[in-house]
N, C-alpha and C positions, 0 to 999 in steps of 0.2 A: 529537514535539511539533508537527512540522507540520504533521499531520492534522489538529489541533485549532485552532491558532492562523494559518495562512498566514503562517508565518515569512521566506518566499523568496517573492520574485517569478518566477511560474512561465510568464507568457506572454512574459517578455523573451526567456526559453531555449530555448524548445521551439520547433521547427519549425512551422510551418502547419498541416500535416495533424495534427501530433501535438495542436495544442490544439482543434481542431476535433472528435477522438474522444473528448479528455479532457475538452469541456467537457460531453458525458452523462453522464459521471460525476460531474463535482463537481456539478451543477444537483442530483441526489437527496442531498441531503446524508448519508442513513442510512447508502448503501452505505460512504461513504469513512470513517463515524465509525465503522462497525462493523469494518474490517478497522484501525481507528486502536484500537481498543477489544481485540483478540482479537492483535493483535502487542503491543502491552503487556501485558496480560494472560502472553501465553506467554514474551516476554522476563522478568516478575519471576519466573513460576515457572524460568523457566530460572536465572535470579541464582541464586534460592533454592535451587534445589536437589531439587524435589519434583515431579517428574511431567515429568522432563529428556525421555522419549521421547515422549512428547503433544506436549511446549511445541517439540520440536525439527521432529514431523513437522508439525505447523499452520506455523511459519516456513517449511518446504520448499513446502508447499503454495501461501502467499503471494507465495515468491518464484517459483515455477512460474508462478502468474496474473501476475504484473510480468512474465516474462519473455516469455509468451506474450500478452501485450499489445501490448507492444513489438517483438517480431517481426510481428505485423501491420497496425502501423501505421510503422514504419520497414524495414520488408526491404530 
């Protein structure tokens, strides 16, 4: 839901550097709606029950890009 709504204040938390990489991201707003769009999307198929191998490798995938984010902007 924080994709959609900015539930957290997220420049209190983050480091320097890390809100300086992450504000090219939020300024396109498409990118951050569409992976807010495609992680919901495969968390209800995941509830549901129906396409568990899809909905599970797109969340690996997503978490892959967080983590490999992250790794290069805090190493």
């Amino acid at each position: 839901m924080d994709m959609f709504f900015e539930l957290l204040p997220h420049n209190q938390v983050m480091i320097k550097e890390f809100v300086f990489a992450c504000h090219g991201l939020l300024t396109n707003e498409f990118i951050m709606s569409m992976v807010g769009v495609v992680e919901l999307i495969s968390g209800i198929c995941s509830i549901i029950g129906r396409w568990i191998i899809v909905a599970l490798s797109v969340m690996v995938s997503i978490a892959f890009g967080i983590l490999g984010f992250n790794f290069k902007v805090d190493i």
